[in-house]
C-alpha positions as CSV (number, residue, x, y, z in Angstrom):
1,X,-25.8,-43.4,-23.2
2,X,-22.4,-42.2,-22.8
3,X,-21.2,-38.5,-23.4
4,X,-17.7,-36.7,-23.4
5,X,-16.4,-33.3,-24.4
6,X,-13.0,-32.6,-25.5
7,X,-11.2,-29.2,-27.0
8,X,-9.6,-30.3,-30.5
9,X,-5.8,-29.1,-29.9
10,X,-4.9,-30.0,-33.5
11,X,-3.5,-27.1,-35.1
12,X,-5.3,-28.5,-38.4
13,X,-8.6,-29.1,-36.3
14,X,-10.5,-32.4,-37.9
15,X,-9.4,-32.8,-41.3
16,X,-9.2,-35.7,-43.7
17,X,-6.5,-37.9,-41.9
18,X,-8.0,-37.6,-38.3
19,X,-11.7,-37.8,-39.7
20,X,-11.0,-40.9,-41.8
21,X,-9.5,-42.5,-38.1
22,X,-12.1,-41.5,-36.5
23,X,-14.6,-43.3,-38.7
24,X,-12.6,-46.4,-39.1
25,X,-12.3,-46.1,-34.9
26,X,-16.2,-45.5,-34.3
27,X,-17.3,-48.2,-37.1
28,X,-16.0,-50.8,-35.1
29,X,-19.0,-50.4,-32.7
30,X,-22.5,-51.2,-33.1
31,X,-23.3,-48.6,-30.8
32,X,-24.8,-45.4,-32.4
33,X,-21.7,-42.5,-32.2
34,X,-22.7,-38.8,-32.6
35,X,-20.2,-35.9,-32.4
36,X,-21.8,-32.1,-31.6
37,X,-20.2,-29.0,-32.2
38,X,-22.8,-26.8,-31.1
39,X,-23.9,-25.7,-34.3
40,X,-23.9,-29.1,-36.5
41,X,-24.5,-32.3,-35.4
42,X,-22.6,-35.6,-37.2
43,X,-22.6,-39.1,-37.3
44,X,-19.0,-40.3,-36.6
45,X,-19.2,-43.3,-38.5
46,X,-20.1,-40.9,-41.7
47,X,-16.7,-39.4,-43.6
48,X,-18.6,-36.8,-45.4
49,X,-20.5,-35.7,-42.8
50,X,-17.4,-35.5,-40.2
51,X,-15.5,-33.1,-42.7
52,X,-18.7,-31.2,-43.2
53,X,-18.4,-29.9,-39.8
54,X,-15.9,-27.5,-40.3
55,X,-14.4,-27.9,-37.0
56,X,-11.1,-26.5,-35.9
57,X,-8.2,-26.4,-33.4
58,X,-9.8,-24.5,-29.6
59,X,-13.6,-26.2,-30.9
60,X,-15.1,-28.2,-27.9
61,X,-16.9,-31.4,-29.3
62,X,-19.5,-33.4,-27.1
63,X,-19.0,-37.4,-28.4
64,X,-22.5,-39.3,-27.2
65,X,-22.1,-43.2,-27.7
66,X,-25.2,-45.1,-27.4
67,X,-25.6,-48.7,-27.8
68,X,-25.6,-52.2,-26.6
69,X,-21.4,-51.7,-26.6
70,X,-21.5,-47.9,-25.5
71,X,-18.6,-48.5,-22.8
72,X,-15.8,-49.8,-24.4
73,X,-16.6,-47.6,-27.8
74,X,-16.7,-44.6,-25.3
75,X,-12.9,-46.0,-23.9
76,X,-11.7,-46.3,-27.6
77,X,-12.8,-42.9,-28.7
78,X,-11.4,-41.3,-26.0
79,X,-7.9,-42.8,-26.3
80,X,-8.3,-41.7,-30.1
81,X,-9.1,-38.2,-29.5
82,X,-6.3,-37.4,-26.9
83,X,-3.7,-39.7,-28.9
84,X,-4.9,-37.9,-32.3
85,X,-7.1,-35.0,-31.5
């Protein structure tokens, strides 16, 4: 299992465009991807249930990647959430 935290800087937080990329990004994997933000907990590879989070711009997030292809998931989410996030 694999586990990162990053502070959204979006001034928009994770809304529709970024969420939709982010489940397009952590559907590629097999491995199981869950993002925390202390209060909800999501699976990234649900639309619906990214947006449902609420979460905004200064919000730390804990990604946890588990899975048979954890490591290069892990690599690919964390490109997209500096490039995007």
């Amino acid at each position: 299992m694999k586990e990162m935290k990053y502070t959204i800087q979006d001034a928009l937080g994770i809304h529709a465009r970024p969420a939709g990329m982010l489940v397009k990004v952590a559907g590629g994997f097999k491995s199981a991807v869950t993002i925390d933000n202390g209060v909800k907990k999501a699976d990234a590879k649900r639309l619906m249930a990214v947006m449902s989070m609420g979460v905004k711009q200064g919000h730390e997030v804990t990604i946890t990647v588990d899975g048979e292809d954890e490591d290069a998931a892990m690599a690919a989410l964390e490109t997209f959430f500096k490039e995007n996030l």
